[in-house]
TIFIKE-11347 format. One record per residue (C-alpha): residue number from 1; residue in three letters; x negated, y, z. Coordinates in pm, 1 decimal. Each point is the difference from the previous one (the first is absolute). Layout:
<kolkols>
    k    r      east     north        up
  NUM  ala         X         Y         Z
...
</kolkols>
This chain:
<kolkols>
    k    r      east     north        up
    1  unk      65.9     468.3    3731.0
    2  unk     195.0    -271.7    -164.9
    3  unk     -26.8    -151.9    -317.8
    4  unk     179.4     182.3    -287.4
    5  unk     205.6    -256.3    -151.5
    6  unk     108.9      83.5    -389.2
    7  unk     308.0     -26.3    -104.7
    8  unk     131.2    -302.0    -220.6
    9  unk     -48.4      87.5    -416.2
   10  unk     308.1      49.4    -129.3
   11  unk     -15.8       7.7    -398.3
   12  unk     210.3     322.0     -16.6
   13  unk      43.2     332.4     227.9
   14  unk     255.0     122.3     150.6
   15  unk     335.4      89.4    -171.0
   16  unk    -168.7    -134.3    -319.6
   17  unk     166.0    -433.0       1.1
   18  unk     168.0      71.9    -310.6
   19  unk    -329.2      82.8    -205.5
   20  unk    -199.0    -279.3     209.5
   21  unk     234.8    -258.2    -115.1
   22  unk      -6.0      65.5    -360.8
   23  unk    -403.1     -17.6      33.2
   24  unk      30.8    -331.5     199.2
   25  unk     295.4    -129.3    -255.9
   26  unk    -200.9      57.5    -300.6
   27  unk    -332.8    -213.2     128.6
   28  unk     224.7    -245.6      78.8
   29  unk     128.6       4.8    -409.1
   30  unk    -320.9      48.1    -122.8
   31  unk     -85.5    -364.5     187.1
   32  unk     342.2    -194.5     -10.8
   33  unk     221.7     217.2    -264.1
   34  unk     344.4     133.7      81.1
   35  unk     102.1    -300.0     188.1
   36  unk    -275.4      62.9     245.1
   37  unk     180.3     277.1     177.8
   38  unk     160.0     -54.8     320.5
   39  unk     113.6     319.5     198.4
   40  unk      -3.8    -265.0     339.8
   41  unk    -353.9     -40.5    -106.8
   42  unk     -49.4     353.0     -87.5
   43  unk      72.2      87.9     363.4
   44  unk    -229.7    -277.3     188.0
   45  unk    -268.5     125.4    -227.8
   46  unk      39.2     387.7     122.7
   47  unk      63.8    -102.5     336.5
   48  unk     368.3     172.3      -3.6
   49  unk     313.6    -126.4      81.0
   50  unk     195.6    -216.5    -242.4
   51  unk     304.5     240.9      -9.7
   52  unk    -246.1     307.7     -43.1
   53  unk     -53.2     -18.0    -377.5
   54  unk     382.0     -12.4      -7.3
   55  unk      -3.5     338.9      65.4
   56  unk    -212.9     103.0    -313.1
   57  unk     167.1    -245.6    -219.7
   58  unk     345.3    -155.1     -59.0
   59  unk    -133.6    -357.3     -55.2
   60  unk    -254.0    -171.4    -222.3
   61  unk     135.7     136.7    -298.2
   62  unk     -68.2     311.6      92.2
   63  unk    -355.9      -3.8     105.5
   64  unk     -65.3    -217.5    -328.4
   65  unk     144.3     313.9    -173.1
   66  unk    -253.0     222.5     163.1
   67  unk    -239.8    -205.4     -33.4
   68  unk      -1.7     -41.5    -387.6
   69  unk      37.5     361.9     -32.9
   70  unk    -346.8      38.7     206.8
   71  unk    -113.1    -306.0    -231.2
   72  unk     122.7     213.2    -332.9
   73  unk    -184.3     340.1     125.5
   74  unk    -292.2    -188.6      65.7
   75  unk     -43.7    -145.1    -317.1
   76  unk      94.7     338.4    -189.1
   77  unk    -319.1     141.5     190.6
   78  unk    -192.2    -269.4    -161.0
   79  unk     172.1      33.8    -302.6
   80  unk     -64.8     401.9     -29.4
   81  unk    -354.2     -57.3     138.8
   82  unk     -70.6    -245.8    -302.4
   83  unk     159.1     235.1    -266.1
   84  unk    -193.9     307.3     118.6
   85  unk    -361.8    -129.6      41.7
   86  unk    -218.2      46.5    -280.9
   87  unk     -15.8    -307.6    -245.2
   88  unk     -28.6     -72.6    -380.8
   89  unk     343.0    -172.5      -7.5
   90  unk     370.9     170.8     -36.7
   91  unk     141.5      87.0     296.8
   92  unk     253.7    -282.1    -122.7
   93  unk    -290.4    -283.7      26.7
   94  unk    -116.4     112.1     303.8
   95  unk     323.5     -16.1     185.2
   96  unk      86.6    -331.7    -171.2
   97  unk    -336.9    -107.9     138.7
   98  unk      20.4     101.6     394.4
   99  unk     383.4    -103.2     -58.5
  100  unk     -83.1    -342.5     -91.0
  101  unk    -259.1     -22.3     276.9
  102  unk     198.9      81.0     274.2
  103  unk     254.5    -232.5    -107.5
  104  unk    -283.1    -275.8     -29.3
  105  unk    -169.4      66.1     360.7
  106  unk     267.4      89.3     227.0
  107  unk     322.9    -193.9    -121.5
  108  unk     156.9      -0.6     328.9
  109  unk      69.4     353.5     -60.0
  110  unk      39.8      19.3    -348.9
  111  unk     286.4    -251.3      88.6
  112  unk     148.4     171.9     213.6
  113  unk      61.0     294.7    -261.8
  114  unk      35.1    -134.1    -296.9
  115  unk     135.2    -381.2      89.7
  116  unk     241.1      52.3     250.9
  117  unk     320.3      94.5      39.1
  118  unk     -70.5     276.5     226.7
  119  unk     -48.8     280.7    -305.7
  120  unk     303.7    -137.1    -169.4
  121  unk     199.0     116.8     264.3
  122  unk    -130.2     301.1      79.3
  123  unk     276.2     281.4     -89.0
  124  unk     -96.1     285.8    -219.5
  125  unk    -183.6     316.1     187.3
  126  unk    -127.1    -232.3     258.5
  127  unk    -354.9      44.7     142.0
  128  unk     -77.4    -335.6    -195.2
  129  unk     172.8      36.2    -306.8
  130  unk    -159.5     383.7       6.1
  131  unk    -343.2    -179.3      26.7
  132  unk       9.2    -282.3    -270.5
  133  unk     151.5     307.5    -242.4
  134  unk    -349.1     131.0      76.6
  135  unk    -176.5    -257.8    -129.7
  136  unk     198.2       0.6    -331.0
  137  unk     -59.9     342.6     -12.4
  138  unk    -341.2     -45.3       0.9
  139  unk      -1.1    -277.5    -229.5
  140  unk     164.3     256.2    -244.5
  141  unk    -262.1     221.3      42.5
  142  unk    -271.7    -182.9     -72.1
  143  unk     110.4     -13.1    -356.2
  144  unk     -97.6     305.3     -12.4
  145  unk     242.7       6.0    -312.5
  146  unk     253.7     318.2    -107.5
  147  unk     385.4     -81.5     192.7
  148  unk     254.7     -39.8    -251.0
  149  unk     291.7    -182.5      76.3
  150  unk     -38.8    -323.2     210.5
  151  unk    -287.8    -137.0    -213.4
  152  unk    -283.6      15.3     262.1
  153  unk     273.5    -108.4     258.3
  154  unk      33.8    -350.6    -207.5
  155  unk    -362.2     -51.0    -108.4
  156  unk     -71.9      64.9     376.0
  157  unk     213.0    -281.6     128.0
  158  unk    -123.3    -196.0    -294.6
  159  unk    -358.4      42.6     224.5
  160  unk     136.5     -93.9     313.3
  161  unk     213.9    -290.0    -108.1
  162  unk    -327.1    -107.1    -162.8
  163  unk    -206.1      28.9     293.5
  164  unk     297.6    -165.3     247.4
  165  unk     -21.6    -242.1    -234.0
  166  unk    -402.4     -51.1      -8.6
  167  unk     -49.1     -36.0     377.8
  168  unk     318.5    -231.1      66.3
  169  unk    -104.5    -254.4    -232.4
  170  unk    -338.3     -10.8     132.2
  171  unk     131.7     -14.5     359.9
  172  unk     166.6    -340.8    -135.8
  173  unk    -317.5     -85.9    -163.2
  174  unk     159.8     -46.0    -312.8
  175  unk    -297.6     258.9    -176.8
  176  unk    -204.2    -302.7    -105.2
  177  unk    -132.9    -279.2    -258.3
  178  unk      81.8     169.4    -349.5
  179  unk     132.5     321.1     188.2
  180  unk    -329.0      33.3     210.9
  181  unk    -221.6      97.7    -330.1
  182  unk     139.5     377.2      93.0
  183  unk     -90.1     150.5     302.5
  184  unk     345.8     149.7     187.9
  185  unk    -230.9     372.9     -36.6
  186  unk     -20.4     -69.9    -369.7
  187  unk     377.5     -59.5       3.5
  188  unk      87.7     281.7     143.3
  189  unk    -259.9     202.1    -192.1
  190  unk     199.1    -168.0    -312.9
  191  unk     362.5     128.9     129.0
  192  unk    -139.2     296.0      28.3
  193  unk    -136.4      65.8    -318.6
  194  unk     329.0    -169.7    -180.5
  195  unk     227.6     255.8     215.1
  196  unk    -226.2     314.4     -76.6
  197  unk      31.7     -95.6    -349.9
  198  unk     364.2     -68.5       5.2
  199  unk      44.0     376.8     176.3
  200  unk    -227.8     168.8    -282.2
  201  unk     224.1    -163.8    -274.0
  202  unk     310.2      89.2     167.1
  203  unk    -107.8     348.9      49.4
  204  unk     -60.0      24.2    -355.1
  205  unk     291.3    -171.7     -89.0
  206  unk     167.9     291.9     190.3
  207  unk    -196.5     295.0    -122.5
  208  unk      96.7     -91.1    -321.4
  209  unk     392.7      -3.9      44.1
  210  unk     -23.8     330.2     196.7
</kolkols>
C-alpha cells in the first residue's frame, strides 16, 4: 500500500476564512499594533489566494473593523470574568485593575481599540460600536450604584478616561522620576476611590432635591 500523505495545515476549515483571518489579524496586532495588518500578508499566511479575503471583506478597513470588535468582546469576557470572581475589592477596583492590565501587557491590541481611528468611525449599531457599548455597560455596572439620571454614565467615563490616560503615559514612559513614587495600580485604585466618592455625593446631592 502506499504511503498516506496528510494534507497541508491550513489555519482555518472550510467555508470558515472570514473567522480565520480575524484570529490571524489580531496576533499580528498583539505583536506589531494596528499597522501590522496586511490582508496580502493575511493570505500568504493562510495559504489562500490574495483576492480570497476580498470576498469576506471590502478592504482593510473592513477587516480592522471586525477585528476590533473581536478585540472589544474579548476584553469584555475578561472584563465580566474579573467583576464576577470572588474578591475583597468593588467590582469597580477590580475591573479598573484587569482593565489597566490588559492595557499594560498587550498594547498592540489595546491600540487598536482604544488608539485608533478604527472605533471612531465605526457607525452606530455596528457589530463594533455594539461591542465597545458593552464594555461601558459593564463599567456602569460595576458601580454597583442606584441609576439616576446620567450620573454613573459621567463618573464611568471619568474611570475610563483615567485609565486611557494611565496606560498611554506609561507606554511613552513618561510614569517616572517624581511620578514613579505611585504605582500605575495605586493610581487607578486612587481614580477609583475619588469617582465612587464623587457618585455617592452626587447621589445624595440628588436624593435631597427629589
Amino acid at each position: 500500500m502506499g504511503q498516506i500523505v496528510s494534507k497541508p495545515f491550513k489555519a482555518y476549515h472550510h467555508g470558515d476564512l472570514r473567522e480565520a483571518l480575524i484570529q490571524a489579524a489580531l496576533r499580528e496586532v498583539e505583536l506589531g499594533g494596528p499597522e501590522a495588518i496586511s490582508i496580502k500578508a493575511l493570505a500568504k499566511k493562510l495559504g489562500v489566494s490574495q483576492p480570497a479575503p476580498y470576498r469576506h471583506f471590502a478592504d482593510r478597513e473592513a477587516l480592522l473593523e471586525a477585528v476590533t470588535a473581536e478585540a472589544f468582546r474579548r476584553f469584555n469576557a475578561i472584563m465580566r470574568e474579573a467583576v464576577e470572581k470572588p474578591s475583597k475589592q468593588s467590582k469597580l477596583s477590580r475591573f479598573a485593575q484587569a482593565a489597566l492590565a490588559f492595557g499594560l501587557q498587550r498594547h498592540g491590541i489595546y491600540r487598536l481599540m482604544f488608539a485608533s481611528r478604527t472605533m471612531a468611525c465605526a457607525p452606530k449599531g455596528s457589530e463594533l460600536h455594539t461591542a465597545a457599548m458593552e464594555t461601558l455597560a459593564l463599567l456602569i455596572d460595576a458601580f454597583e450604584a442606584p441609576a439616576v439620571g446620567l450620573l454613573r454614565e459621567r463618573q464611568a467615563l471619568k474611570i475610563w478616561a483615567g485609565l486611557h490616560g494611565i496606560v498611554m503615559l506609561a507606554e511613552q514612559g513618561l510614569l517616572t522620576g517624581e511620578s514613579a513614587q505611585i504605582s500605575r495600580e495605586q493610581l487607578a485604585d486612587e481614580i477609583v476611590e475619588q469617582t465612587k466618592l464623587a457618585l455617592s455625593l452626587a447621589l445624595k446631592a440628588a436624593e435631597e432635591k427629589a
